[in-house]
C-alpha positions in Angstrom: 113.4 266.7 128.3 113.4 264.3 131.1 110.6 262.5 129.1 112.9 262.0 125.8 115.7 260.8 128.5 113.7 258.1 129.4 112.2 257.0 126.4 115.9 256.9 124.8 117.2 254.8 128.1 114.2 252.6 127.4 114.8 251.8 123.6 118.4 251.6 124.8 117.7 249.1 127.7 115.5 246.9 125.5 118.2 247.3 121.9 120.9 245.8 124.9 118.4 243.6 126.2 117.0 241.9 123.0 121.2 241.9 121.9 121.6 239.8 125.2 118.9 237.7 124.4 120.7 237.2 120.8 124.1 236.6 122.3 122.4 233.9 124.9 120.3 232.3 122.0 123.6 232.1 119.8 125.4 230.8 122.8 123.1 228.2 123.9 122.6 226.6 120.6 126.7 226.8 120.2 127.5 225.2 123.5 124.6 222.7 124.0 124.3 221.9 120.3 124.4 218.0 120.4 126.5 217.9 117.6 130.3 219.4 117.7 130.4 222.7 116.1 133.7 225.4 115.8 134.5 228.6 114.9 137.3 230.1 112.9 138.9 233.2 111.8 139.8 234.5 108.4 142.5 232.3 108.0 140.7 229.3 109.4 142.7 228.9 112.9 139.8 227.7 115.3 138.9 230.3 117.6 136.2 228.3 119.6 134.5 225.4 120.0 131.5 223.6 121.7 131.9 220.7 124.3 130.7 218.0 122.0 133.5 218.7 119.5 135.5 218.3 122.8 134.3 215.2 123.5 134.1 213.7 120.0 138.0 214.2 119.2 139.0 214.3 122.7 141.3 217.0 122.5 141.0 219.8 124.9 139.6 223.1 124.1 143.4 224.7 125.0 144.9 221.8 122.4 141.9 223.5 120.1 142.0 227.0 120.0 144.3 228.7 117.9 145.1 226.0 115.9 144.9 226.0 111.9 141.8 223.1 111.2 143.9 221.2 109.0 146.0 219.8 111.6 143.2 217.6 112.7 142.2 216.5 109.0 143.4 213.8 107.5 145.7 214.5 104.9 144.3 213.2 102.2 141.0 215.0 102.8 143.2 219.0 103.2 142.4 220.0 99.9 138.8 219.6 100.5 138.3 221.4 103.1 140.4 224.1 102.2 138.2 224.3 99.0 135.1 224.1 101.5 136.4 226.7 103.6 137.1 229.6 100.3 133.5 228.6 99.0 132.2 229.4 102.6 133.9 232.7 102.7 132.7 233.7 99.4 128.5 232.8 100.8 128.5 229.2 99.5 127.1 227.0 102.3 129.1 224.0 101.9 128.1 220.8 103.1 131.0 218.0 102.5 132.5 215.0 104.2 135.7 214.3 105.3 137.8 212.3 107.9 139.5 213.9 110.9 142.1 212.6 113.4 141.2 212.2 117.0 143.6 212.8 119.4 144.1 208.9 120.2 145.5 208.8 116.5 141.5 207.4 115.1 140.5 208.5 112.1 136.6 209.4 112.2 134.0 209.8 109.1 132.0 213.5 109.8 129.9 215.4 107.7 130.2 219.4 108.1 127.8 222.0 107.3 129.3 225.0 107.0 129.3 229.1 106.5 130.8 232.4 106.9 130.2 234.5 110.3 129.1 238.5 109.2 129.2 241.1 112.0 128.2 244.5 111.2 128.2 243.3 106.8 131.9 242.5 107.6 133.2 238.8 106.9 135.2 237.7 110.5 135.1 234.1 110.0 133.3 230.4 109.2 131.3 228.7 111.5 130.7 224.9 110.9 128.3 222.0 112.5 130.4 218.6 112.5 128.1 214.9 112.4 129.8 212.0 113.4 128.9 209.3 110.2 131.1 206.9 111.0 129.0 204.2 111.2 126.9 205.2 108.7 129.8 205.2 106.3 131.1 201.4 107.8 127.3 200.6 106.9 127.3 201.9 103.5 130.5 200.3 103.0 129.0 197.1 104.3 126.1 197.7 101.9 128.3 198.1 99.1 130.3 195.2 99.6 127.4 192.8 100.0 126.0 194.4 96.8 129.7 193.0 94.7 130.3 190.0 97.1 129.2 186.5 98.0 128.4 187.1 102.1 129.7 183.4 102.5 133.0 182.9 100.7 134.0 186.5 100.7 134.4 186.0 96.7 133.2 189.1 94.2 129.2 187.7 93.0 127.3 187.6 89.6 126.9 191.1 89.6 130.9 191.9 90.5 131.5 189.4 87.7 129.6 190.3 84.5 130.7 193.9 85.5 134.4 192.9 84.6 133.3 191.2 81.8 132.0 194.4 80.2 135.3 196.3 81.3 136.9 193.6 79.7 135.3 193.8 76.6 135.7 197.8 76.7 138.7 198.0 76.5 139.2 195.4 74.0 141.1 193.1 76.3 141.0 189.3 75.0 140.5 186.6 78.2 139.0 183.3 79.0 136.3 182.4 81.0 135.8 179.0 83.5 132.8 178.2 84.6 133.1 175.2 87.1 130.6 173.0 88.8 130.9 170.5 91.3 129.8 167.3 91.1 129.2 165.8 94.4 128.2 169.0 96.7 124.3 168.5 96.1 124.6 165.2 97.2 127.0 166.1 100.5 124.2 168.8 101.1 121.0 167.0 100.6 122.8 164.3 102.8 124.4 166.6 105.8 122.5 169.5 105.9 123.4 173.5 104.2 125.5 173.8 107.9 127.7 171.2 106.1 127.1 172.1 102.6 128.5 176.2 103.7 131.6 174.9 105.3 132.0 172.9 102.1 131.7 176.2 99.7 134.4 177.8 101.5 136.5 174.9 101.7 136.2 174.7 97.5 136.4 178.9 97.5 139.9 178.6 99.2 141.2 176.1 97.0 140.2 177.9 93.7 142.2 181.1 95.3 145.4 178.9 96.0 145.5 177.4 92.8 144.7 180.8 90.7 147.3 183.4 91.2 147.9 186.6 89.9 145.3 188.7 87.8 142.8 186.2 87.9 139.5 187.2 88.9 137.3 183.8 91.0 133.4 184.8 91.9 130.6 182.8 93.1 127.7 182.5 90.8 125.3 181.1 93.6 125.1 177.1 95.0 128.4 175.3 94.2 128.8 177.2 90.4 132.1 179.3 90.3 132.9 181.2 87.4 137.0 182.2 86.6 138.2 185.3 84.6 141.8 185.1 82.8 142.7 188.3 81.5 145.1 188.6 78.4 145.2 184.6 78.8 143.8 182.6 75.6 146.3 180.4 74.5 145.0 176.9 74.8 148.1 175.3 75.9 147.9 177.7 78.8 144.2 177.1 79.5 144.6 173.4 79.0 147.1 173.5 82.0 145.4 175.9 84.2 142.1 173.5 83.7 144.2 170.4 84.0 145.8 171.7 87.2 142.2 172.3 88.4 140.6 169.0 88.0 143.8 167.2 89.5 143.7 169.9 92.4 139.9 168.8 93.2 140.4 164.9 92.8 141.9 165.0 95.9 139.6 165.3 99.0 138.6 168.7 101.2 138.6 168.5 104.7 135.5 169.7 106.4 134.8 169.1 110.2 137.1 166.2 110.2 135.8 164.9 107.0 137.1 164.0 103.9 134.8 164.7 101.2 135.7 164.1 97.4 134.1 166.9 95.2 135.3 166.8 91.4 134.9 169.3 89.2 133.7 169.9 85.8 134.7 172.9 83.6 133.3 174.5 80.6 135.9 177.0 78.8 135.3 180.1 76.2 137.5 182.8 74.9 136.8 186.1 74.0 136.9 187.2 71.8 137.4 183.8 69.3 133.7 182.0 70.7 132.0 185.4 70.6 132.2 189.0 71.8 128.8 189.3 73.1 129.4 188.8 77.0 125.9 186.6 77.4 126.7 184.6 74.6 129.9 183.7 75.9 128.7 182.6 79.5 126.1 180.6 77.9 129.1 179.1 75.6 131.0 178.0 78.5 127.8 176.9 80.7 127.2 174.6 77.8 130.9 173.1 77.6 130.5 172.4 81.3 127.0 170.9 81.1 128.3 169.1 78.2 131.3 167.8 80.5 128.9 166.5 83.3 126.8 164.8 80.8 129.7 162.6 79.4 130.8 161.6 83.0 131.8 165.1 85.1 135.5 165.3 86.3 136.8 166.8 83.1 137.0 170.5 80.9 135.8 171.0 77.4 136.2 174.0 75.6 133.1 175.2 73.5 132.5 173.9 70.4 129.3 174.9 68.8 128.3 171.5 67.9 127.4 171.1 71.4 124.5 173.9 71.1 122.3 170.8 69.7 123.0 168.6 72.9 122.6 171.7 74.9 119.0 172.4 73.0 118.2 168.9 73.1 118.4 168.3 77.3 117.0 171.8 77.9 113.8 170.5 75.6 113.8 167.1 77.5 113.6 168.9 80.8 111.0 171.0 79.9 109.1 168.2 78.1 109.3 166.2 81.4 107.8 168.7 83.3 104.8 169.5 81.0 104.7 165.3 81.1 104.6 165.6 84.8 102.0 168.7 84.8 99.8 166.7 82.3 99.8 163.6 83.9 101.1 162.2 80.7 104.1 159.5 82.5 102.5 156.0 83.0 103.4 153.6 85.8 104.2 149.7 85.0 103.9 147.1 87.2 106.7 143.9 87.5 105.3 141.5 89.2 106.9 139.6 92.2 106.7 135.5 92.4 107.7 133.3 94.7 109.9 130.5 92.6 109.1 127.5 95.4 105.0 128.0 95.1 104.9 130.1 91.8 102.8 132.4 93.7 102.3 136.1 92.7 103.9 138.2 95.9 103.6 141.7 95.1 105.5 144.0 92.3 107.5 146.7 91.9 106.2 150.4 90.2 108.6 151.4 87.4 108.1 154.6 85.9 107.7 154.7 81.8 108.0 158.2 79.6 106.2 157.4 75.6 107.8 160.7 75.0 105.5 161.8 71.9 108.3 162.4 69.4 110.8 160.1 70.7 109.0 156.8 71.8 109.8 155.6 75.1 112.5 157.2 76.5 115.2 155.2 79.2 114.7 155.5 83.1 118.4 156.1 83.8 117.6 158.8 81.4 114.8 160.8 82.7 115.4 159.9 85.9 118.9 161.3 86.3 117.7 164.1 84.7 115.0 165.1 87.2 117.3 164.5 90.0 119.8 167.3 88.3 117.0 169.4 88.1 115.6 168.8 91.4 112.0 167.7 89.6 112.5 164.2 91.1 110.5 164.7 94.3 107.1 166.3 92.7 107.9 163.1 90.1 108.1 160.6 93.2 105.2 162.2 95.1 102.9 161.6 91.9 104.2 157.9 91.5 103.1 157.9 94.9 100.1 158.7 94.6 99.4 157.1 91.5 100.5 153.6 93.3 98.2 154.3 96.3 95.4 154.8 93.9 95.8 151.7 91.7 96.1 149.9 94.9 92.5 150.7 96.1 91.0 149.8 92.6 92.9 146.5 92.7 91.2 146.1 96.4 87.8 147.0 95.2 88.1 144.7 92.0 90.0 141.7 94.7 92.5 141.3 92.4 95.1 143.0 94.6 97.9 140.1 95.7 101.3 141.1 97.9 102.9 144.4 98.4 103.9 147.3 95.9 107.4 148.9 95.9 108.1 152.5 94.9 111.6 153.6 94.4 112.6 156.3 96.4 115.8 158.4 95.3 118.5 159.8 98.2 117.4 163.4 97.1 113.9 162.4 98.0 114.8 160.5 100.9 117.0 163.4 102.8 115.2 166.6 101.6 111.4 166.1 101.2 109.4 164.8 104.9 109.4 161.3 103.0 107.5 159.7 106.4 104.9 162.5 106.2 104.4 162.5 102.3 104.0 158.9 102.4 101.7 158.6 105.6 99.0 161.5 104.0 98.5 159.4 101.0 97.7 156.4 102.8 95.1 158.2 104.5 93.8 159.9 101.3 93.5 156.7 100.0 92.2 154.5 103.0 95.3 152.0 102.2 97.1 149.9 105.0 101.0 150.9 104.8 101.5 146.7 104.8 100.7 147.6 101.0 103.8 149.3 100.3 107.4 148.9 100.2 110.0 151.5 99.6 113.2 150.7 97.7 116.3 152.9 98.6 119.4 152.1 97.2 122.7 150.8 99.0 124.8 153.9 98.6 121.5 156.1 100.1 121.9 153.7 103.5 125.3 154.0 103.9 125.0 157.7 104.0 124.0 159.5 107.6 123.8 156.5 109.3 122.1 158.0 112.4 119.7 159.7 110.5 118.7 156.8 108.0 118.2 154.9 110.3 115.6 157.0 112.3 113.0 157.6 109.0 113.9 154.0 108.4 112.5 152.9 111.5 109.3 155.2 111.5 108.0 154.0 108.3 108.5 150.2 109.7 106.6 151.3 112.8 104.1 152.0 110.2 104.3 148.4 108.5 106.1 149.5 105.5 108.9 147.3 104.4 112.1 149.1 103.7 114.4 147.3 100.6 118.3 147.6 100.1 118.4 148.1 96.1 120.9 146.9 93.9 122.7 145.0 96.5 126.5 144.5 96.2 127.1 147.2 93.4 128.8 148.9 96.5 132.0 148.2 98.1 130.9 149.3 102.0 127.6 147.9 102.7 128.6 144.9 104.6 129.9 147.2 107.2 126.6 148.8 107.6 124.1 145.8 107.2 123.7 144.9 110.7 123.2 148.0 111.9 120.7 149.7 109.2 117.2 149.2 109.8 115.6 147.6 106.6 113.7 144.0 106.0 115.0 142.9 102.4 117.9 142.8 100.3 117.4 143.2 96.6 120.2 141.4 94.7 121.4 142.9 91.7 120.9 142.4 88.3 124.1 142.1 87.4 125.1 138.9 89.4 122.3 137.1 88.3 122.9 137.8 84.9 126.1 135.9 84.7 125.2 133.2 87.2 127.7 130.6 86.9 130.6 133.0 87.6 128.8 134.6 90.2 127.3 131.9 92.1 129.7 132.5 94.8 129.0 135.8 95.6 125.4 135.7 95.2 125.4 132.3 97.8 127.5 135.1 100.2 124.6 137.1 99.8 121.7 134.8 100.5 124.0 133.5 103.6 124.4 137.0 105.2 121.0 138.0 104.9 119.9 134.6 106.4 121.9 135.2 109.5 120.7 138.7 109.7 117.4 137.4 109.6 116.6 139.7 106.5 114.5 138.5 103.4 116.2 138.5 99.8 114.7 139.1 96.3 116.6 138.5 93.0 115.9 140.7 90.1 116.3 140.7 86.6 116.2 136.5 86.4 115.3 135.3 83.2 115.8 131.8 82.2 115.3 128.7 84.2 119.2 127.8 85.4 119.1 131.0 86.9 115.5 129.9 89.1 117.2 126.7 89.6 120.6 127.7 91.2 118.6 130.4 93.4 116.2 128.0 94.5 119.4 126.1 95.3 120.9 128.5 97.7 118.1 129.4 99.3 116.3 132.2 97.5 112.8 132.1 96.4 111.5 135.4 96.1 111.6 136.6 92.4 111.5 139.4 89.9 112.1 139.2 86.2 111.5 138.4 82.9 111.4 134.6 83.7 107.7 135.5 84.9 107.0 138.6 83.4 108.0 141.7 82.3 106.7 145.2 83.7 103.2 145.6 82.0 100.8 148.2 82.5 97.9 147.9 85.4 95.1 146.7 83.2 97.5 143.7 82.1 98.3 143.1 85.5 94.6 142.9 86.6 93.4 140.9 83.6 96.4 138.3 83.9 95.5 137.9 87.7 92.1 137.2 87.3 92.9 134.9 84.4 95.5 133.0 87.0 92.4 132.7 89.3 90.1 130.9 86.8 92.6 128.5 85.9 
């Protein structure tokens, strides 16, 4: 007897103990759980709670206990939980999110896992583990809105954009789309850096939203392209005035770190759905009314027409055409020789670029150059006349035909966004050619342009030897301001005074004058006829370039006329 005493004490002792053991288990992972957890009843009041739910909401466990949960949920979020906490009680395990409201008024972002409580196969209540995702949520937000939203200007992006095309075109809503490009911001930002060129992009994203009200939707395609939605708006009277007010609200200048800076735009329009109802369609419709705009002189809007699609066709062949040129080596360098009208000695000349497109002939400079400066092809195109020019100088050394510096034209996108100094110094060393060889020819409005900064590659490539030329001299309106203070050796004077001489006798005596007293050298280009050599010579200026001596010919010309010149 005493025996079955015992053993029942010790099964008893051991049932209580393991039960302790439970009870300190469930206890220990309730109070020291690093997350906030709770308890609740049948009806959901909160019966207890750990002390990092305490310390989360800040409440006290007396402001706690007894209380229904929903007082501490936001109220737009009650229906969930109460849905949460009936699924629990029926043996769902619910895991949901929600915000609650801490006692300093907050609201916080939690996720809660939660279940029903069974003692003895009875249902008593719900336990539930609470994770702060607050930040989580502010990053996901973040996340989202970077996914629909140009980080700089704050405006909706490409992807935000052709998504409310297609609801657009859902529903069957008619509207009118803008897409507008600036003219002058890749100028502004080759010249004074992307710092600059952000603050400009916000300056232009501001004045689209004051001067676009209502249900009109602005986003930022990327670089300075904005694109415009109006909704239920395609009467062109309307459009016209909206586009009108546009243009006239850009003519007038942004300011930007104390700067006034001048950015036009240009605007290509389509409707939906007259132009077409396919969405790409129409955004290529209106990219080629706006490229169509900047090719007849920016600062405007067109609406699509689709006689433009040819033009369109056309540029996009002649780009891709100039690139399998430049690829191919197919472009051809001609040389202009350089005399000096006192001796009638050859000087040097001046590499000009020439395109004998194979279906069109020979296609203009201003032509293919602009065009590879809008497509940023320029400085590869430079870099191989560069070359080129370094090469044809070491054959004209070897064959002792080579007489006076070369000049290669540099463009301001070249000049400010390629390491011109660099480019130019490693191919005179490929070459084994002395920069006094080479001159570089940068226009006025280039110079006049981050002084400071012009100045310093200026003045490294004359510590080289190379000669640095002032281009089409007095087509600006602001270069006597700079003259004295930009480091170059010769002003070029333009074609256009010496064409009309007699008128412009005056001005091109000013010239001569000036750079006299500056102690700079002066060329005159495009002279061709005799009065012209004779009224230079006149005031002063002997160094010429033009069809008076010859026109640009290609470098086998050049060599065989040279030698010619030396055996008469």
């Amino acid at each position: 007897m005493a025996i079955i005493v015992i053993l029942v004490l010790g099964i008893a002792i051991t049932f209580i103990t393991k039960m302790n053991n439970k009870k300190e288990r469930y206890r220990s992972l309730f109070e020291h759980n690093p997350e906030a957890v709770f308890r609740t009843d049948l009806a959901g009041n909160l019966l207890s709670v750990n002390s990092a739910a305490l310390d989360f909401t800040g409440y006290t466990k007396e402001e706690l206990i007894g209380k229904h949960f929903s007082l501490f949920v936001h109220k737009g979020d009650v229906k969930i939980i109460h849905k949460s906490f009936n699924n629990a009680l029926k043996g769902e395990k619910e895991v949901f999110e929600i915000r609650i409201v801490k006692k300093d008024g907050s609201l916080a972002d939690v996720g809660i896992t939660s279940a029903r409580i069974i003692v003895q196969g009875k249902i008593i209540g719900v336990y539930g583990i609470v994770k702060d995702i607050t930040e989580g949520k502010k990053a996901q937000a973040t996340i989202n809105y970077l996914a629909y939203h140009d980080e700089l200007t704050t405006l909706p992006n490409r992807r935000l954009y052709t998504m409310r095309l297609h609801k657009l075109k859902l529903k069957n809503i008619p509207f009118t789309i803008m897409n507008i490009d600036f003219d002058r911001f890749k100028r502004l930002n080759d010249l004074f850096g992307h710092a600059f060129g952000d603050k400009v992009l916000i300056e232009i994203s501001m004045r689209l939203k004051a001067n676009l009200s209502g249900d009109y939707f602005i986003a930022r395609m990327g670089g300075d392209e904005f694109n415009v939605i109006l909704p239920n708006v395609t009467d062109r009277e309307v459009v016209n005035k909206i586009a009108t007010n546009l243009i006239q609200s850009f003519r007038q200048p942004l300011k930007v770190r104390g700067h006034d800076c001048l950015i036009t735009a240009s605007i290509g329009i389509a409707f939906f759905p007259e132009h077409s109802n396919d969405i790409d369609s129409l955004v290529k419709y209106a990219d080629i009314a706006m490229y169509n705009v900047k090719q007849n002189g920016s600062d405007d809007f067109e609406v699509y027409d689709s006689a433009m699609n040819d033009q369109t066709i056309e540029r996009i062949n002649m780009e891709n055409d100039l690139r399998y040129a430049l690829e191919n080596d197919l472009l051809e360098i001609y040389y202009q020789p350089k005399y000096n009208s006192f001796t009638n000695e050859l000087i040097g000349s001046e590499a000009l670029l020439r395109w004998n497109h194979s279906n069109y002939g020979f296609i203009s400079p201003d032509t293919f150059i602009k065009l590879a400066e809008e497509t940023g092809i320029i400085i590869h195109l430079e870099e191989w006349v560069l070359r080129k020019v370094c090469r044809q100088i070491k054959e004209w050394k070897l064959a002792s035909c080579y007489r006076g510096r070369v000049s290669i034209n540099i463009s301001h996108i070249h000049f400010y966004q390629g390491d011109i100094v660099s480019a130019i110094t490693s191919t005179l060393m490929e070459f084994d050619i002395e920069p006094t060889c080479l001159e570089i020819e940068i226009t006025e409005t280039t110079m006049m342009n981050n002084e400071f900064e012009t100045n310093k590659t200026l003045q490294k490539l004359r510590s080289l030897g190379i000669e640095v030329s002032m281009d089409d001299f007095g087509t600006g309106y602001s270069s006597l301001g700079y003259l004295h203070k930009l480091s170059i050796d010769r002003l070029k004077i333009d074609k256009s005074f010496i064409h009309e001489m007699q008128k412009n006798e005056a001005i091109v005596a000013t010239i001569i004058s000036m750079a006299n007293t500056l102690n700079l050298k002066v060329i005159a280009e495009g002279v061709e006829t005799n009065d012209q050599i004779q009224v230079l010579n006149k005031l002063g200026c002997h160094e010429i370039q033009g069809y008076y001596y010859s026109k640009p010919i290609q470098p086998e010309i050049y060599k065989q006329n040279f030698l010619l010149a030396l055996a008469q």
